[in-house]
N, C-alpha and C positions, 0 to 999 in steps of 0.2 A: 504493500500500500504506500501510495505516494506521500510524503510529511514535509510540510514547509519548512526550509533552510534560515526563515527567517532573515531574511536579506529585505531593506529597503526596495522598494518599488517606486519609484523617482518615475516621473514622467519623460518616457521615451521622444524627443522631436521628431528623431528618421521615423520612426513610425507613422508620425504624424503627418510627416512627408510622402511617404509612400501612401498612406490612406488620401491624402491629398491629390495626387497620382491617378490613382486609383479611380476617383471619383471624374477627374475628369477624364482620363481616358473613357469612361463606359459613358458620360456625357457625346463626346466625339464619335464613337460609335455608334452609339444609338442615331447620332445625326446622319450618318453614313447610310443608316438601313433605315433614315425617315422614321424614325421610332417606331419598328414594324409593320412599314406598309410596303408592300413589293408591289408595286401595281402593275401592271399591264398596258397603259394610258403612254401614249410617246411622251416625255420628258418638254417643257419648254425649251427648257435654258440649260442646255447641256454643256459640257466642254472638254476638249479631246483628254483633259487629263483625267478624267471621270477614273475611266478604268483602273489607271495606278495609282492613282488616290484610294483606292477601294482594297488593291490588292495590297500595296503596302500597310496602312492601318490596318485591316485585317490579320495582319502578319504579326503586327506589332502588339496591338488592342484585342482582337477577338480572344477572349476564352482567358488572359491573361488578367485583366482588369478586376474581373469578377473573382478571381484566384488571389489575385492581390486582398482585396476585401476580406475573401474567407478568412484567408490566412490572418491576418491582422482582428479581424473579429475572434477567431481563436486564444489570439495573443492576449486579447482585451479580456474576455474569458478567464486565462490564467492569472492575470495581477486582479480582479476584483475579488477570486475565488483566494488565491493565496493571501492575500490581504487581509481576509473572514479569518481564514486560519491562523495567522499568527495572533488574533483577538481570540482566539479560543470559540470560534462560530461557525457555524455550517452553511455554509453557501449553496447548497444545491436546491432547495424550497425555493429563493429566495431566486436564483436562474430561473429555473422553471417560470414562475413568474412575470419575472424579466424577457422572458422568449412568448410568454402569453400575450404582454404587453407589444412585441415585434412583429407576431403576428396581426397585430391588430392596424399596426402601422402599415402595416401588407395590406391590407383590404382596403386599407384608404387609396394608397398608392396604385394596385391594381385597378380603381376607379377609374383612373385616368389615363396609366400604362400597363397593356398586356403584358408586357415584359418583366413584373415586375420579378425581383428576389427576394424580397425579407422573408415572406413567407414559408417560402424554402429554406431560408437560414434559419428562420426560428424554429422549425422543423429538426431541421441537424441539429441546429444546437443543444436540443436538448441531448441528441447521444454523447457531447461530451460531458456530462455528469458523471457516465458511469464509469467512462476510461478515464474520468481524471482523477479515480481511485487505484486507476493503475499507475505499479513502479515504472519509472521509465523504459526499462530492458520490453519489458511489455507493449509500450506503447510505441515504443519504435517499430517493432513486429506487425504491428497493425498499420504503421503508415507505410515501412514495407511491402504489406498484401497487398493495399489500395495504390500503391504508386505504379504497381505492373499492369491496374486496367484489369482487376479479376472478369468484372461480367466481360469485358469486351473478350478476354483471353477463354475464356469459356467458350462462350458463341464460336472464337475461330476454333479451336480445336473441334467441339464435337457436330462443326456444321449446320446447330441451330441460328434462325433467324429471329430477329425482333420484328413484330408487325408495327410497321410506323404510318400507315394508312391514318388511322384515326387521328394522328396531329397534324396530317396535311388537311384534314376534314374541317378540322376547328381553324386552324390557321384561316383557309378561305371564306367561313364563317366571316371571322374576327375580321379581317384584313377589310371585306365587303364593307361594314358597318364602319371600320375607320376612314373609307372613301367617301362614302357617302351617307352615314346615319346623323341623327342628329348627337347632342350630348350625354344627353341621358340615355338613348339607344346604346352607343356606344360605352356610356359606365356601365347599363343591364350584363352585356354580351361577355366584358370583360371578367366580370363581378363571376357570371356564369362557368365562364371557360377558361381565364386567365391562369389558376392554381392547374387545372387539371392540364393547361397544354404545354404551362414549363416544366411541370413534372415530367412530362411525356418529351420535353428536349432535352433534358437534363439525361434521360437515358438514351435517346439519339447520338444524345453531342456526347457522352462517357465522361460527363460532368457529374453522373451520380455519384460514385466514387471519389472521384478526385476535388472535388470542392469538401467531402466531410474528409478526404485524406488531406486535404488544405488548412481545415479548422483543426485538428487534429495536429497536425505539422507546428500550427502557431503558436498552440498549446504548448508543444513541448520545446519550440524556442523561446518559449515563455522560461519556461523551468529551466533551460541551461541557459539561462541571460544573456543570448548572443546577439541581443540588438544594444546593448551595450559594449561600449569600450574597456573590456577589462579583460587583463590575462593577455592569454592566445586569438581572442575571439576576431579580432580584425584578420589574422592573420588568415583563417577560418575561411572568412568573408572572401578573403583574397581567391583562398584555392576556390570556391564555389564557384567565383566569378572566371576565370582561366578553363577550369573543367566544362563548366556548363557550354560556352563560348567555343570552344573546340565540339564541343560534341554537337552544339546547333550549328555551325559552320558544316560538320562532315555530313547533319542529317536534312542539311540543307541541298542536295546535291542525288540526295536517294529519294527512287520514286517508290513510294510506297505500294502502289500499289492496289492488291487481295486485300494488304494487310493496314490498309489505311482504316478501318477504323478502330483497330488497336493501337497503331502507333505514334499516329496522330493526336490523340491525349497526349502522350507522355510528351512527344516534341514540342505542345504546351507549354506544360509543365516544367518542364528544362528551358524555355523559353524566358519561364517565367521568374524561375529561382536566378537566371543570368540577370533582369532588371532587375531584381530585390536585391542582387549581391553588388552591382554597380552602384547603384544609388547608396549602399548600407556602406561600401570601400571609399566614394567619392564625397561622401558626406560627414566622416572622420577623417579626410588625408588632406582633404582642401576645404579652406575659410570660405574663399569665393563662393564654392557649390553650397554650403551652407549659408549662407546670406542670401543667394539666388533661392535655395527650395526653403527657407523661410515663409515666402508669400505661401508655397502649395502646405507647409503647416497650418495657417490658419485657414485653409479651405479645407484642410481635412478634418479641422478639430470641429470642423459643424457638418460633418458629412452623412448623417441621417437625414437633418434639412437637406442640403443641396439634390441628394440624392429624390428625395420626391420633390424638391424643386423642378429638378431638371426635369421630369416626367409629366407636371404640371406646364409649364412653358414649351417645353418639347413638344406638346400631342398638340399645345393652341397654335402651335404652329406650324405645324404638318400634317394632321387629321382635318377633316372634310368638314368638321365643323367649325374649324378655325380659319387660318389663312389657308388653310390645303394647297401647301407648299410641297405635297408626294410628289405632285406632277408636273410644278413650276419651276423645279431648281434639281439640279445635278448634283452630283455627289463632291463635286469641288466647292459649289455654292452651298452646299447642306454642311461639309464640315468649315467652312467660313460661318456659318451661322452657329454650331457648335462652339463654335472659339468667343464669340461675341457672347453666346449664353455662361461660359465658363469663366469668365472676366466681367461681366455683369454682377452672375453670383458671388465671385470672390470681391468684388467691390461692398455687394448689401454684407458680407461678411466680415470685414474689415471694418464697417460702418458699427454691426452688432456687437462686435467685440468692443469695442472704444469704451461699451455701459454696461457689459454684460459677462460674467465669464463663462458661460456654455451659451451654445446657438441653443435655439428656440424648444425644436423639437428634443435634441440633446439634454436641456434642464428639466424639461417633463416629463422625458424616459426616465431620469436617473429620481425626481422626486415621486412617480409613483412607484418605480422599484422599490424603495424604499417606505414607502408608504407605511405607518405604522411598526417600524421598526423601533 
């Protein structure tokens, strides 16, 4: 069983940093894919770069973004829970709750965007409860199984398929209503379909797995304090950052193939641990990089607002019943429009901090967690 070391729990900035990251990167994306509408309809305002604007961000952002978040939600996880602990208190009621509370922020969210995640995070989150009574030796085993893509590694070996029929069924549902429904059409539809059809990409994309091997991950660089500077741990940072960086380069160059929807996760994932180890190396080695990702700190540190911010202003400006910008603007013009939402929000951000020391939504999670404590 896992026992706290009793070590301070100081507020992480790179953290902060990378949640900051994090958030706008899945803002930029989502602007990329019109906040889930793939239409049909020719494009007004196209532009020849459309295409490698799509393929590079996708490269960079898809699947990464959201991996980023896990993981740092994990992180987040283990200093509130170890925290309880070193006061002699049990933090797991008291999660639980906290994740009841995330789901709830999920339904509001999913109102507005199909896409949404919390829901599925408050979801995961509750299985790490149980493993954060595992000793380490333990929980590395587990993030082990999950790093190799079990279901997907399953399916190849014995031949079985996933039927994914029924998420293209709701997608064009969904998608329909965002071209042309009204607002409340389109909150019904979501409200409807929205849990059931990310769940159902969650095991398309073999993010089942890897997003609770991601909270799970965070977890346990929670517990070996490697987002701190201390000991060996940059140096740590280093080799992650070299390894990963060679092996995306070599798996850059193989075509996967049969085997693409096995390996395709994990080149994610390896994608993903090379930003978190750059960002984690260049944010203790240089002053500059730390003054420049200062600003993306305080858009992280309010990143449950922004996050359905961005879902809020996103859909009135891309859904049919807003400006229905699906079919006016390109994917050069859509992530220009992303960058203008992500520097808007970090401005109201900047503005809330000046009076206030948690964002909005951020002070109301953490005082009804807390609630009668």
């Amino acid at each position: 069983m896992y026992i706290t070391r009793n070590l301070p729990n100081t507020r992480i900035d790179v953290a902060d940093a990378l949640r900051g990251i994090a958030v706008a990167g899945i803002i930029l994306y989502h602007s990329v894919e019109h906040f889930n509408i793939f239409t049909q309809e020719p494009i007004v305002h196209p532009l020849a770069s459309d295409q490698t604007v799509a393929d590079v961000l996708a490269w960079l952002l898809s699947g990464k973004m959201y991996g980023i978040f896990a993981m740092l939600f994990g992180l987040s996880f283990f200093i509130m829970n170890d925290n309880q602990q070193q006061k002699g208190k049990n933090f797991s009621l008291r999660f639980a709750w906290r994740m009841c509370l995330l789901f709830m922020f999920g339904i509001i969210n999913v109102a507005f965007y199909d896409g949404d995640i919390l829901m599925l995070y408050a979801c995961y989150g509750l299985l790490l409860i149980p493993i954060s009574y595992l000793p380490s030796k333990w929980v590395w085993c587990i993030i082990a199984l999950l790093v190799i893509q079990p279901v997907e590694l399953f399916c190849l070996l014995t031949g079985i398929t996933i039927d994914n029929s029924t998420m293209w069924e709701l997608y064009g549902k969904i998608n329909s209503a965002h071209e042309h429904a009204s607002f409340w059409e389109n909150a019904l539809i979501n409200l409807r379909y929205g849990f059931e059809v990310n769940f159902r990409f969650n095991i398309f994309s073999g993010r089942l797995t890897q997003l609770l091997c991601l909270f799970i991950l965070g977890m346990q660089l929670g517990r070996q304090r490697l987002f701190y500077n201390e000991g060996p741990h940059l140096k740590i940072w280093h080799q992650i950052l070299i390894c990963s960086t060679i092996v995306v380069i070599a798996l850059s160059f193989v075509d996967f193939g049969a085997l693409d929807s096995w390996l395709k996760p994990i080149y994610n994932f390896i994608i993903l641990l090379m930003i978190v180890s750059a960002v984690v190396s260049a944010w203790y080695a240089f002053e500059g990089v730390r003054r420049v990702l200062h600003h993306l700190c305080i858009f992280g540190r309010m990143s449950l607002t922004n996050y359905l911010l961005q879902s809020i202003i996103g859909c009135a400006i891309f859904c049919g019943y807003g400006l229905a910008c699906y079919h006016l603007l390109g994917i050069t013009y859509a992530v220009m429009v992303g960058c203008g939402m992500v520097i808007c929000q970090y401005l109201f951000a900047r503005y809330w901090f000046s009076s206030h020391p948690r964002g909005p939504l951020e002070g109301l999670w953490r005082k009804l967690t807390w609630i009668n404590s």
